[in-house]
Structure formats: C-alpha cells, structure tokens
N, C-alpha and C positions, 0 to 999 in steps of 0.2 A: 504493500500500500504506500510506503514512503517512497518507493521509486518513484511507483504512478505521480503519486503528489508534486513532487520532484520534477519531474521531465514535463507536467502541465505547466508547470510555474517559470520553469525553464522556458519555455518553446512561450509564451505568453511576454518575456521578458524579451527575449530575444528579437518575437516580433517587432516589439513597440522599438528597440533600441534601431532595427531595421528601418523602421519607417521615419527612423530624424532625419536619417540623412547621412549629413556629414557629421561621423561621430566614430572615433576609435574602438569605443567599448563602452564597457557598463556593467558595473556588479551590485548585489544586494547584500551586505550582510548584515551580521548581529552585532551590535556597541561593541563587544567583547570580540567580534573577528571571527567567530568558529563560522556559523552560516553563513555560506558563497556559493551564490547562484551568479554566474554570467561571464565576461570574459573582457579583458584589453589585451588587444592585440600584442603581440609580442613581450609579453608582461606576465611574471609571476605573481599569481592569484594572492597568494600569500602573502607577498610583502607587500602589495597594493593594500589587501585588507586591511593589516596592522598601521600602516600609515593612514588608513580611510579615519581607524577607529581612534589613532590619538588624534586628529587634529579636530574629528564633530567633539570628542570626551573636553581637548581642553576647551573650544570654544563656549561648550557647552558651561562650563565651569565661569568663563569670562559672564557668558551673559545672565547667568545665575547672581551676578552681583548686581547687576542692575534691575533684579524682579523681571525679567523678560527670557525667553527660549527660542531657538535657533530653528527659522524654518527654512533658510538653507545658505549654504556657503557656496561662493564663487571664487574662486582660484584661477587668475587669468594668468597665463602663458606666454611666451612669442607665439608660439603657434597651436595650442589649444587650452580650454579652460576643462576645469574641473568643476560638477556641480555636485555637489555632496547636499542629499534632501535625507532633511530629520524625519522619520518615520517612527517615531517613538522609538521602542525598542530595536530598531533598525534603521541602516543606512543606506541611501540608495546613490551609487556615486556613478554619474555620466561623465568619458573625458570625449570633448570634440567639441566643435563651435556650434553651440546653440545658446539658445536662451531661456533659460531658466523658468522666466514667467509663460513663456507657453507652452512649455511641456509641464510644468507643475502639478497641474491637476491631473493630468494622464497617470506620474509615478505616484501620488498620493492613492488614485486610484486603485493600479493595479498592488498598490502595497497593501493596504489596506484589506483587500478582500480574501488573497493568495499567501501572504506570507505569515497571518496567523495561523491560519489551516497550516501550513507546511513544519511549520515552528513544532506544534502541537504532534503532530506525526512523527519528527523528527527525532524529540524531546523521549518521548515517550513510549 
C-alpha cells in the first residue's frame, strides 16, 4: 500500500513540476529531511534535502521572533531561484525560474491533500 501511495504522489508531483516549464527539479520533504519524493537534476537527493531542511528550520526560527510564519522563501541565483513553500510539517522546494505567486496554490494544493495520506502510510 505504501508503494501504491508513493508512486500516486510521485507521478502527481512530477506532473505539476512538468507542466512549469522551465524548472530543474523539485522535491517534497519532511522538516526533519527523511521524506523525499521528487528529483533535481543532476543532484543528490540527500544533500539537497538536509540543506532544504536547515534553511525553512532557521528561517522558521527568524520569523518566530516576530509572531509571524514562513509561507515561503525565494533564493535567487544567477541562473535559477529556489522556492522553498512551508507546508506545515513539510517542505516543498522548486529550483528553476518561476514565480512563486503563481504556482502557490497549485503546491499548497497538491501538498495538502497527498502528503498527509502518504506520511501516515509511510509512518506506520
């Protein structure tokens, strides 16, 4: 059952990341880095995660001091940004040239609906 969950949540991800465009990659995980679903190009999963997960942890910490929370970070580049969206207990990091504000609701979307079912199978 955790594959099945897995590989919908996958191919669902993959789609959307498909249809930006221009975009390197794109992965999902958990604050903590264990859960990764998705892929950057030419790029270990692993050490993308652990870099995803400290930089939303300290942000997260920054804007905890001003009574406010992080609905996402932009990391511009020379040549591509990063957008790291707060999905509660997870992170959803796109790296390619887009914009943030109009894919927002699509990752909140698909996070929202697939990644606690997945969590919960995975978990358990």
């Amino acid at each position: 059952m955790k594959d099945k969950t897995l590989n919908k949540l996958t191919h669902k991800f993959s789609k959307l990341i498909k249809s930006l465009g221009n975009v390197k990659g794109g992965v999902i995980i958990s604050k903590d880095s264990f859960i990764k679903i998705g892929e950057v190009k030419d790029e270990d999963l692993e050490v993308i995660s652990r870099h995803i997960a400290v930089v939303m942890g300290s942000s997260e910490m920054l804007y905890r001091r001003f009574k406010d929370e992080v609905e996402y970070i932009e990391i511009k580049g020379k040549k591509y940004k990063t957008i790291l969206f707060n999905l509660g207990k997870y992170i959803c990091a796109i790296v390619g040239d887009v914009n943030p504000e109009e894919i927002k609701e699509e990752i909140i979307n698909i996070g929202k609906s697939s990644i606690e079912e997945l969590i919960e199978e995975v978990a358990f």
